[in-house]
C-alpha positions in Angstrom: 30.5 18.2 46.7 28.5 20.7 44.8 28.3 19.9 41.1 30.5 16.4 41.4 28.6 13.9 39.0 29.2 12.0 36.5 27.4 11.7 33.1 25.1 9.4 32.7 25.3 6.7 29.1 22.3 8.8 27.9 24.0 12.2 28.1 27.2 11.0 27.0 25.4 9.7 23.9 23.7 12.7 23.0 26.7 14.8 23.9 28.8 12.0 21.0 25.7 12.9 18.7 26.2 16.6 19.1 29.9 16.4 18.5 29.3 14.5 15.3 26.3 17.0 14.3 28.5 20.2 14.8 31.2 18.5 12.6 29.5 17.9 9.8 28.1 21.7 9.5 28.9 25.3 11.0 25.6 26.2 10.9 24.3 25.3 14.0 27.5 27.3 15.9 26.5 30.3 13.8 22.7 30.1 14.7 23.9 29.8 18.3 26.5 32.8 18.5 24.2 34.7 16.5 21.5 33.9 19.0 23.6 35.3 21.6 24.4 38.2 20.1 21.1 39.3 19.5 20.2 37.8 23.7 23.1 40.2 25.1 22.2 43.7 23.0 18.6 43.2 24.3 19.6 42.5 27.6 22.0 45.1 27.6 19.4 47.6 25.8 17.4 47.2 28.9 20.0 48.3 31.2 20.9 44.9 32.7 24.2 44.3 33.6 25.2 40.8 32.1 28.8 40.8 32.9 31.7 40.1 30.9 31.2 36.0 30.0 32.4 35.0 26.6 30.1 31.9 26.2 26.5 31.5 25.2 25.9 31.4 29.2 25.0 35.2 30.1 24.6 35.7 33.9 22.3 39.1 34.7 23.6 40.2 37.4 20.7 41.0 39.8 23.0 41.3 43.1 20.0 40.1 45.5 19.1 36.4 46.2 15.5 37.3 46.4 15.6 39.2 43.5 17.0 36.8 41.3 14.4 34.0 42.6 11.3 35.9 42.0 12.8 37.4 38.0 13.7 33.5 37.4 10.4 32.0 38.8 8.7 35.4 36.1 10.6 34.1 33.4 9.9 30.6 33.9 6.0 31.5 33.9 6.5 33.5 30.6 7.7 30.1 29.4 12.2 30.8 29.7 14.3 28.8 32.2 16.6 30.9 33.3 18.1 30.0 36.9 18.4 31.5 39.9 22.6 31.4 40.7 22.6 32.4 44.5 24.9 31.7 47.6 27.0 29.3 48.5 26.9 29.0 44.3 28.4 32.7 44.3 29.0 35.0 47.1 27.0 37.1 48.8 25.4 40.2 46.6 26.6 38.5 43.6 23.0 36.9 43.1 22.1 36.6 39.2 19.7 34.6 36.9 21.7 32.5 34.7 20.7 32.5 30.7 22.1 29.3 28.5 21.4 30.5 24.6 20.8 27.5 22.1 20.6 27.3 18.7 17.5 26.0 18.9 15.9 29.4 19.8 14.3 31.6 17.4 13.5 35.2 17.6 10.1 34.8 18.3 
């Protein structure tokens, strides 16, 4: 039962909190799809292949499982989470390191 939880009161909270924030301003959704915008081009400019996904989660498709371990584990030490997506998650030579934009990011 991979991925079969429920929320718990504090994450339902803060997920009530950021319904009310992004209703009271469309800046924050602007920040974040401008965030991913600029994310994809520079993955993209580097010859990664980041698929076709329409929300701020961009997969780069690595293909192998080792691969994709050892680029997120890099990435975690140059201080970005970025998970490793392997099998059963996807199927074999699918492999990728998952990428979830925010709006809190800055191009720093």
């Amino acid at each position: 039962r991979l991925f079969s939880i429920a929320l718990t009161i504090p994450d339902t909270a803060a997920l009530l909190e950021a319904v009310t924030m992004l209703g009271e301003s469309e800046h924050l959704v602007q920040k974040l799809w401008g965030n991913v915008d600029y994310l994809r081009k520079g993955f993209t400019d580097l010859g990664f292949d980041i698929g076709h996904s329409e929300t701020p989660i961009i997969p780069v498709m690595l293909r192998d499982e080792d691969l994709a371990r050892s680029f997120s584990a890099k990435l975690f030490e140059e201080g970005v989470f970025a998970s490793a997506i392997c099998f059963p998650m996807v199927p074999k030579g699918t492999a990728r390191v998952r990428v979830i934009v925010s709006a809190s990011f800055s191009k720093e």
